[in-house]
DRENSEKOL-688450 format. One record per atom (N, C-alpha, C): residue number from 1; x, y, z; residue in one letter; atom name. Coordinates in steps of 0.05 Angstrom, whole numbers, plus 5000, padded with zeros to 4 digits. Example, Ala and Ser with C-alpha at 12.3 -4.5 7.8 and 13.67 -1.06 7.14 Angstrom:
% DRENSEKOL-688450
PT  num  east  north    up  residu  atome
PT    1  5264   4886  5156       A      N
PT    1  5246   4910  5156       A     CA
PT    1  5264   4934  5156       A      C
PT    2  5257   4955  5142       S      N
PT    2  5273   4979  5143       S     CA
PT    2  5258   5001  5157       S      C
***
This chain:
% DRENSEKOL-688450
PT  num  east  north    up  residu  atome
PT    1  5127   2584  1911       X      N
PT    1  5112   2564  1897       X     CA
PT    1  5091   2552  1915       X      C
PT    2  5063   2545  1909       X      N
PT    2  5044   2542  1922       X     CA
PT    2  5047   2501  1925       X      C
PT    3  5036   2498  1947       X      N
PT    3  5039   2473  1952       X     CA
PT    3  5010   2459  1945       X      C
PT    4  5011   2443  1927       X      N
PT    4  4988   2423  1919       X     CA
PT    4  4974   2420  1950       X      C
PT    5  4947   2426  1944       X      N
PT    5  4925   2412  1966       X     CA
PT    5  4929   2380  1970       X      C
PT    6  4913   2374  1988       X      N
PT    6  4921   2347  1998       X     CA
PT    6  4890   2337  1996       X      C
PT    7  4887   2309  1995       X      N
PT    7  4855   2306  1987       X     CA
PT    7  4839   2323  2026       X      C
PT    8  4849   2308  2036       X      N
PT    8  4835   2323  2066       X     CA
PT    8  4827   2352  2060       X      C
PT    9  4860   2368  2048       X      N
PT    9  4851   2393  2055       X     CA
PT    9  4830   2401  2037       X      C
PT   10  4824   2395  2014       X      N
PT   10  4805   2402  1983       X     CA
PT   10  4774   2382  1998       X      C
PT   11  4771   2371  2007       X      N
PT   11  4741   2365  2018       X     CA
PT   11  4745   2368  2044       X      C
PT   12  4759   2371  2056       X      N
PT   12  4751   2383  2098       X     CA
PT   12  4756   2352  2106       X      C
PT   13  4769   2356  2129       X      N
PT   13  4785   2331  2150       X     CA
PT   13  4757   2314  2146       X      C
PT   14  4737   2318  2156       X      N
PT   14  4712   2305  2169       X     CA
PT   14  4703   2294  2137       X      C
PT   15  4702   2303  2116       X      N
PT   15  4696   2283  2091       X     CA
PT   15  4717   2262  2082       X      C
PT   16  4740   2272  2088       X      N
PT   16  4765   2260  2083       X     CA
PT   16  4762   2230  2102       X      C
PT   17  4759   2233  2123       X      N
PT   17  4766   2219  2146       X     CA
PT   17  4738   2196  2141       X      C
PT   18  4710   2210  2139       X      N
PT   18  4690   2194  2125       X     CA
PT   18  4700   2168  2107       X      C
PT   19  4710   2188  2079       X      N
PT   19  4726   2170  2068       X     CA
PT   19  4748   2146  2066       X      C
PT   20  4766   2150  2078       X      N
PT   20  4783   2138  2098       X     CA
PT   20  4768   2105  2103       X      C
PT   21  4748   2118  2130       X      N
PT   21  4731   2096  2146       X     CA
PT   21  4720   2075  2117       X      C
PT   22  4711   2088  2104       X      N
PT   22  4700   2071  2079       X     CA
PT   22  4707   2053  2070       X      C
PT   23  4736   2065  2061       X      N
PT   23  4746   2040  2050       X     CA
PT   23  4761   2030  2056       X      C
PT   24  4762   2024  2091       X      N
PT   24  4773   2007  2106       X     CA
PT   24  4762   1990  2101       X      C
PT   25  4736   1997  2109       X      N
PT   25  4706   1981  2110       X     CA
PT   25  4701   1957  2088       X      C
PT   26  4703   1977  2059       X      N
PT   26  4704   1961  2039       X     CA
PT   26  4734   1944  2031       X      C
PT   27  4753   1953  2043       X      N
PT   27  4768   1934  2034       X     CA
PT   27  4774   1913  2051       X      C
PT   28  4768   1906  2079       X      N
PT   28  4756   1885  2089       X     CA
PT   28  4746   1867  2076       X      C
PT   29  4717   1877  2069       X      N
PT   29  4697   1860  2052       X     CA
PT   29  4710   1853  2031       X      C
PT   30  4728   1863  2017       X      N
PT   30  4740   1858  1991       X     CA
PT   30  4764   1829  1999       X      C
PT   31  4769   1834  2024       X      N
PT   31  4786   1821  2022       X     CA
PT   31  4776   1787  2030       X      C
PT   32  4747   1790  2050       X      N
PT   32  4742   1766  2050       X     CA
PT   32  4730   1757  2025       X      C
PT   33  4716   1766  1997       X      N
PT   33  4718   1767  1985       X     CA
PT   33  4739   1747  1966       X      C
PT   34  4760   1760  1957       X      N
PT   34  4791   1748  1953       X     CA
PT   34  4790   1725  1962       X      C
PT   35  4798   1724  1985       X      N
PT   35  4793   1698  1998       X     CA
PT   35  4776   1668  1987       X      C
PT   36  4747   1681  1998       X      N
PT   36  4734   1661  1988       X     CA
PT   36  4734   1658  1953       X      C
PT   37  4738   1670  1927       X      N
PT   37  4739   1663  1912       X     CA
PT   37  4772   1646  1907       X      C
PT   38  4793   1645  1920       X      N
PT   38  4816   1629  1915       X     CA
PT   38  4801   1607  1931       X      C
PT   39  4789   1608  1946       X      N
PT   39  4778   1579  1956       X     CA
PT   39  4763   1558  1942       X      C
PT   40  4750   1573  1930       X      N
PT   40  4725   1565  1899       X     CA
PT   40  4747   1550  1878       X      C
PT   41  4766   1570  1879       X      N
PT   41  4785   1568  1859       X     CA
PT   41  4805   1539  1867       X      C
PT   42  4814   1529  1893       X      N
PT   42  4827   1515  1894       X     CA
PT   42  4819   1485  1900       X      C
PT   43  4774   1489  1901       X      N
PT   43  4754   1472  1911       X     CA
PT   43  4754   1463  1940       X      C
PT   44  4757   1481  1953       X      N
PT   44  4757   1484  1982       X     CA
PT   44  4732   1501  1993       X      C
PT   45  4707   1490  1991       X      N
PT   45  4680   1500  2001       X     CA
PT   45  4664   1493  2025       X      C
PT   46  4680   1486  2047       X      N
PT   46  4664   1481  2074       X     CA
PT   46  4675   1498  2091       X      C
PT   47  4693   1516  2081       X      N
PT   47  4698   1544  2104       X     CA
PT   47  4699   1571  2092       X      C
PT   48  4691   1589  2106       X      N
PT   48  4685   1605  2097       X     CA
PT   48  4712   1631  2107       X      C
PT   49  4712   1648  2087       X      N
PT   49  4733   1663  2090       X     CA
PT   49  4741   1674  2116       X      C
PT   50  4724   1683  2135       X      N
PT   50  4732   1690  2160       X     CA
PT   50  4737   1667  2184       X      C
PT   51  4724   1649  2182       X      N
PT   51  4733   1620  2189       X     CA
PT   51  4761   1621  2176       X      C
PT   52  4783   1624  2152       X      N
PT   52  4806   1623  2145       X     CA
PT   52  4825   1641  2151       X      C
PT   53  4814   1665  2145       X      N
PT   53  4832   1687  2166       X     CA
PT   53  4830   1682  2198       X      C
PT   54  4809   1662  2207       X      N
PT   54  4813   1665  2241       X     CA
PT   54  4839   1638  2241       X      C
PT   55  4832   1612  2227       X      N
PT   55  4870   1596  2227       X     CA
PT   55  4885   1602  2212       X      C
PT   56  4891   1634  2192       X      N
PT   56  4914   1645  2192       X     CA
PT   56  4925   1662  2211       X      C
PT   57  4907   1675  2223       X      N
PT   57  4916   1683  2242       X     CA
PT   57  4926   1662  2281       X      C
PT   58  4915   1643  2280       X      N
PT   58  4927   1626  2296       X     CA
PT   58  4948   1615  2286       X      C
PT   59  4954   1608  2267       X      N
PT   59  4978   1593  2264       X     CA
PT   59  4990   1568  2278       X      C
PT   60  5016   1573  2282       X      N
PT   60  5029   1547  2298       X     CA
PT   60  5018   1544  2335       X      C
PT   61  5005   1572  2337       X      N
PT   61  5003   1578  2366       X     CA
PT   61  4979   1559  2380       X      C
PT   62  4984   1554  2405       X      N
PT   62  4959   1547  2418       X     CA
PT   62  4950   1564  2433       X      C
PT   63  4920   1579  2429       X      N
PT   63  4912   1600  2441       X     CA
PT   63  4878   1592  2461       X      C
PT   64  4864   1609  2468       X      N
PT   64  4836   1612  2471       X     CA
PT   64  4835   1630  2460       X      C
PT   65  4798   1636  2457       X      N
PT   65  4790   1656  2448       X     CA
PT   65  4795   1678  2461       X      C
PT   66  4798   1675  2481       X      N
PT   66  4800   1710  2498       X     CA
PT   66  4831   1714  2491       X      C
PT   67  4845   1699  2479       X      N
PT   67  4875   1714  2477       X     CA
PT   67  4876   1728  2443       X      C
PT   68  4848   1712  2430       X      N
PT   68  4842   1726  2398       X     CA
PT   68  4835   1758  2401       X      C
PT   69  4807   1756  2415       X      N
PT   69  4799   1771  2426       X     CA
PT   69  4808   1799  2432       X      C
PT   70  4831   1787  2456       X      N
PT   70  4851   1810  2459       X     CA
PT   70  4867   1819  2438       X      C
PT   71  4874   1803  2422       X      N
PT   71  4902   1809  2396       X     CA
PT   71  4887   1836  2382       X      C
PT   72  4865   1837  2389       X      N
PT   72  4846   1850  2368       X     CA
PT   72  4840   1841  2347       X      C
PT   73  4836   1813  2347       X      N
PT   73  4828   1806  2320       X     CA
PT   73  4804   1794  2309       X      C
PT   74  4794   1785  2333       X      N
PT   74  4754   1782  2334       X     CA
PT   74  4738   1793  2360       X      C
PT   75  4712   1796  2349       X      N
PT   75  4696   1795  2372       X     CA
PT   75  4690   1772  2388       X      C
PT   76  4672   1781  2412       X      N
PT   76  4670   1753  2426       X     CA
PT   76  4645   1738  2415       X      C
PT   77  4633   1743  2413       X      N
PT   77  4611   1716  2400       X     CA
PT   77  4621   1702  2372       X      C
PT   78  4628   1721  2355       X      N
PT   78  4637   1714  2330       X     CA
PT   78  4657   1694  2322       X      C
PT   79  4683   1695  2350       X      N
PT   79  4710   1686  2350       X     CA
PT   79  4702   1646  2367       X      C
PT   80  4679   1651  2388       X      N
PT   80  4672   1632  2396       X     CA
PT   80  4647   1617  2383       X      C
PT   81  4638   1623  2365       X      N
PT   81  4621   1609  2345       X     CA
PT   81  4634   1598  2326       X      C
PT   82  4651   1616  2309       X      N
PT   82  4667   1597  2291       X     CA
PT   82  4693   1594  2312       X      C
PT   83  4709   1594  2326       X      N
PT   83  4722   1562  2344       X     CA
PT   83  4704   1539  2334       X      C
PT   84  4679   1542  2352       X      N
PT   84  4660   1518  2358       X     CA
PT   84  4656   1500  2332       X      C
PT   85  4651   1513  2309       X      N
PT   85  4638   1501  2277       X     CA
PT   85  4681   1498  2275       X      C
PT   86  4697   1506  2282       X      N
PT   86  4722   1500  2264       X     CA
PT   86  4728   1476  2280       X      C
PT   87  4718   1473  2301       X      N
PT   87  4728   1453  2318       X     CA
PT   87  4708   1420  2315       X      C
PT   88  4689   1434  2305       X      N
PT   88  4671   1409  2299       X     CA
PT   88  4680   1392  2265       X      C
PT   89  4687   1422  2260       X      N
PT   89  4689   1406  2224       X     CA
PT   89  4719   1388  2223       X      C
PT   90  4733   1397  2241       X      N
PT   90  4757   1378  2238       X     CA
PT   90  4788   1405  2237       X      C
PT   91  4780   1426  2232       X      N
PT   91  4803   1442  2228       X     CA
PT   91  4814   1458  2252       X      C
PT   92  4811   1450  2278       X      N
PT   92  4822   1448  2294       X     CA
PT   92  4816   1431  2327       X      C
PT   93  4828   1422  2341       X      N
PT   93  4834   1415  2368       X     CA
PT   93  4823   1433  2386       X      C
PT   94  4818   1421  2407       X      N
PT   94  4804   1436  2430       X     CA
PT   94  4814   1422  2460       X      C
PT   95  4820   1439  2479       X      N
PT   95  4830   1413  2499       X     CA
PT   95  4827   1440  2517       X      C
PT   96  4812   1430  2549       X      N
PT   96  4799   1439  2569       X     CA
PT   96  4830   1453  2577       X      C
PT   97  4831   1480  2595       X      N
PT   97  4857   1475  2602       X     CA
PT   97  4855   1470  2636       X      C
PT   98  4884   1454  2635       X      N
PT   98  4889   1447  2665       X     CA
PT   98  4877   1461  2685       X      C
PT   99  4886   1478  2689       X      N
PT   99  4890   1500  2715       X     CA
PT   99  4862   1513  2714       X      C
PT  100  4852   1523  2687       X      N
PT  100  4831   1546  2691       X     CA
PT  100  4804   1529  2673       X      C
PT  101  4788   1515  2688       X      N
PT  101  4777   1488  2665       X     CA
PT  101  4750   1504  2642       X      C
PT  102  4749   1524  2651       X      N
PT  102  4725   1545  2632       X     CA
PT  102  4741   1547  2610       X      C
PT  103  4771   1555  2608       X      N
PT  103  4787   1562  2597       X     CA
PT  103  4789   1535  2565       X      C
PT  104  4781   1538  2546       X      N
PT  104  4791   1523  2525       X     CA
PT  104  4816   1534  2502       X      C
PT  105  4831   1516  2506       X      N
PT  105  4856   1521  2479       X     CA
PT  105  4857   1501  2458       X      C
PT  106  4862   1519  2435       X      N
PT  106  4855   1505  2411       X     CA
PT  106  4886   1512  2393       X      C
PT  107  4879   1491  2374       X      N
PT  107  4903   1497  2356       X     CA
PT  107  4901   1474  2334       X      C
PT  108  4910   1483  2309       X      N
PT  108  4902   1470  2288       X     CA
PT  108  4910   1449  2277       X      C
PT  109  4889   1430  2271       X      N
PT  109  4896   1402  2260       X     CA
PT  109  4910   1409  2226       X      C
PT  110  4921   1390  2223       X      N
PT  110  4938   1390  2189       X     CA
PT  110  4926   1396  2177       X      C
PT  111  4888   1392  2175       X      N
PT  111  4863   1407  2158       X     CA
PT  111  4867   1434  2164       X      C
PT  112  4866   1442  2191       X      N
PT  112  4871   1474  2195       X     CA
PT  112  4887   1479  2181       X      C
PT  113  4922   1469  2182       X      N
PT  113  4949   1482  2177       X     CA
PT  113  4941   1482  2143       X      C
PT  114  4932   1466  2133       X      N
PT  114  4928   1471  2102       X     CA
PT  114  4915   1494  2097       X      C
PT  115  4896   1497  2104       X      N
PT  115  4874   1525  2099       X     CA
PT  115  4892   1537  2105       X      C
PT  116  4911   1548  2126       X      N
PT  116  4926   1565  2135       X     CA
PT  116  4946   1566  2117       X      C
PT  117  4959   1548  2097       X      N
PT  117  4979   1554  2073       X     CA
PT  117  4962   1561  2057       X      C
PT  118  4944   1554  2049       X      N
PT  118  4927   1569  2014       X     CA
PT  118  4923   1601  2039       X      C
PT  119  4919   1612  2055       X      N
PT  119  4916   1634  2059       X     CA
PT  119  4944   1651  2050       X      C
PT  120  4966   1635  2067       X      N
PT  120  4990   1648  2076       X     CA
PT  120  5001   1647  2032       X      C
PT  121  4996   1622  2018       X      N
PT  121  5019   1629  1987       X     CA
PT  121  4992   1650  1972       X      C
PT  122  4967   1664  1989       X      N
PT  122  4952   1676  1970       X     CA
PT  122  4963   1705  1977       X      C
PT  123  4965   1707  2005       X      N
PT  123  4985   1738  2016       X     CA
PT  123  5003   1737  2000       X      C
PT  124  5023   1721  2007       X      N
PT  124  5056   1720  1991       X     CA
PT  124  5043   1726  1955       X      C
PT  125  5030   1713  1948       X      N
PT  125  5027   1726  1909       X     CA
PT  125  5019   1751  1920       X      C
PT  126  4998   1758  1932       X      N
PT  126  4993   1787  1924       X     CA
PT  126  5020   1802  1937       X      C
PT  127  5027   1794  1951       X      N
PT  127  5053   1815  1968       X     CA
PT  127  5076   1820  1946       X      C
PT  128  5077   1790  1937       X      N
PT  128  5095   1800  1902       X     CA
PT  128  5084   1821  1886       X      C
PT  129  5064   1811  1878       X      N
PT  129  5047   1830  1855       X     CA
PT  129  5042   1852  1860       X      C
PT  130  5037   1862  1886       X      N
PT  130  5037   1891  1888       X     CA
PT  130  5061   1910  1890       X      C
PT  131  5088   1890  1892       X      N
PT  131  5103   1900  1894       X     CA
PT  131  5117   1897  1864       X      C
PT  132  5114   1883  1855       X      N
PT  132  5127   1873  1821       X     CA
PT  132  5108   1886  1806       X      C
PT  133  5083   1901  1807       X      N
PT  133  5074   1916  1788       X     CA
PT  133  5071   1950  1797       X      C
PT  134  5082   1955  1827       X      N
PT  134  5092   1978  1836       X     CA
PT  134  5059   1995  1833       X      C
PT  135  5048   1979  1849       X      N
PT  135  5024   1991  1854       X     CA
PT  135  5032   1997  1888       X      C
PT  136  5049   1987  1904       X      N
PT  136  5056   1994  1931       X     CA
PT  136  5081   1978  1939       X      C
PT  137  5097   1999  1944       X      N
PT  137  5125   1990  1955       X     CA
PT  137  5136   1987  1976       X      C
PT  138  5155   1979  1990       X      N
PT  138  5161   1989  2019       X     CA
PT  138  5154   2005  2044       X      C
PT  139  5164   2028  2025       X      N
PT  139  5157   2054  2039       X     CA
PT  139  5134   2058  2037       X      C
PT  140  5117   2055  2019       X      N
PT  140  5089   2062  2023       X     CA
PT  140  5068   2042  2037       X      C
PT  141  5079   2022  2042       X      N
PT  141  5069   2001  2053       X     CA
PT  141  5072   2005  2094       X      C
PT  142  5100   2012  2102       X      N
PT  142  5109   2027  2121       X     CA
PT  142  5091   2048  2128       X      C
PT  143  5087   2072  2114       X      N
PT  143  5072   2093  2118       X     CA
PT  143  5048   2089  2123       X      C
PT  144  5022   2071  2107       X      N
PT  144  5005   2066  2108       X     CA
PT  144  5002   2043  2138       X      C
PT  145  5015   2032  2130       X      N
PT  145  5013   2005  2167       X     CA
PT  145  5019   2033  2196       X      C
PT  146  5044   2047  2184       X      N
PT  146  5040   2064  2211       X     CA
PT  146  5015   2087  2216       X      C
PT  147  4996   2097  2190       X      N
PT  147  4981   2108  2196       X     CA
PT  147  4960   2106  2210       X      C
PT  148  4961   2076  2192       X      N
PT  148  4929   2051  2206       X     CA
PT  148  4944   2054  2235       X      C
PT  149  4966   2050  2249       X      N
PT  149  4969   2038  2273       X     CA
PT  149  4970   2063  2294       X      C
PT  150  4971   2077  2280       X      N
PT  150  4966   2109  2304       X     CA
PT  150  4928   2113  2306       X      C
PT  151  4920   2112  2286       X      N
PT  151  4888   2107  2287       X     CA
PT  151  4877   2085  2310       X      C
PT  152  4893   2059  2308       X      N
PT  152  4887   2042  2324       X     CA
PT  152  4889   2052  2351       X      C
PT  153  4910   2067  2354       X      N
PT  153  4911   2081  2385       X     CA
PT  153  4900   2095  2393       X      C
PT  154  4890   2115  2375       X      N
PT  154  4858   2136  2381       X     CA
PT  154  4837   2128  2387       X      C
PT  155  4836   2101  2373       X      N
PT  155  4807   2091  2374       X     CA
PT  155  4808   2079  2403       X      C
PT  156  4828   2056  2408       X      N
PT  156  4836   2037  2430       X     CA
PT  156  4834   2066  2452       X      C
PT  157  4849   2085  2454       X      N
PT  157  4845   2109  2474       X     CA
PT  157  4821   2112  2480       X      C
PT  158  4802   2128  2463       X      N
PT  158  4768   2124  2458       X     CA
PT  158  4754   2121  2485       X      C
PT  159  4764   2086  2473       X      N
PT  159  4748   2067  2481       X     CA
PT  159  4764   2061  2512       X      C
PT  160  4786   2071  2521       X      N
PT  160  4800   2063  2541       X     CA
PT  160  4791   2086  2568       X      C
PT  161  4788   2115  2552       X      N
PT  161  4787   2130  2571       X     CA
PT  161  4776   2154  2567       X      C
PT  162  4754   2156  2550       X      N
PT  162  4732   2167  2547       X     CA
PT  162  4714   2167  2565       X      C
PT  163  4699   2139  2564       X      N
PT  163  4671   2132  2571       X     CA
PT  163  4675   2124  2607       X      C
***
């Protein structure tokens, strides 16, 4: 019995893989997207979606930018521009540190921690819903995070010991 093609194999790795990149790409965008419309939605209009994923992703922690940075989760101009506008608007703290005084650590005021719950109960509904209408389950949720995370290593390699 012949085994069903795979989308890779029926358009060639290099269209496949094209593809792939795309709608990483687009579902990024989609997702700040998401974002900013539950924001609209909840009348929360002085931050902007990536400003909200940067204090969901800080959380309870006190960090600097170079430890975002490293997490892989911003660039450097981007991650220290909005610090600067999150720190001016009120949604988070800033304090020189001791030892290394270039060094700033931040961490979020109760305005931050709020933005950071309308992010964190908008994950939790969709994390239900995709799972309560079995559009993605466990295992496929597993498979897909480990695929993304072996990609992350090719790329991070790349860039580590290529050039």
């Amino acid at each position: 019995m012949n085994k069903p093609l795979g989308l890779a194999e029926e358009q060639g790795f290099m269209n496949a893989y094209l593809d792939a990149l795309a709608l990483v790409e687009r579902l990024h965008r989609l997702l700040l997207d998401v974002i900013k419309d539950e924001f609209e939605r909840v009348g929360v209009l002085e931050i902007n979606a990536v400003q909200a994923l940067l204090l969901f992703n800080i959380g309870d922690n006190e960090v600097t930018a170079g430890e975002l940075k490293s997490r892989g989760y911003y660039q450097g101009s981007n991650v220290s521009y909005n610090l600067k506008k999150l720190v001016e608007m009120g949604f988070m703290h800033h304090q020189r540190c001791e030892i290394d005084r270039r060094s700033v650590r931040v961490r979020l005021t109760e305005k931050g921690r709020y933005i950071r719950s309308v992010v964190s109960e908008l994950f939790a509904r969709h994390a239900e819903g995709l799972e309560a209408d079995g559009v993605l389950g466990p295992m496929g949720l597993d498979e897909i995070t480990a695929s993304l995370r072996r990609v992350e290593r090719y790329w991070s390699d790349q860039i580590r010991y290529i050039y």
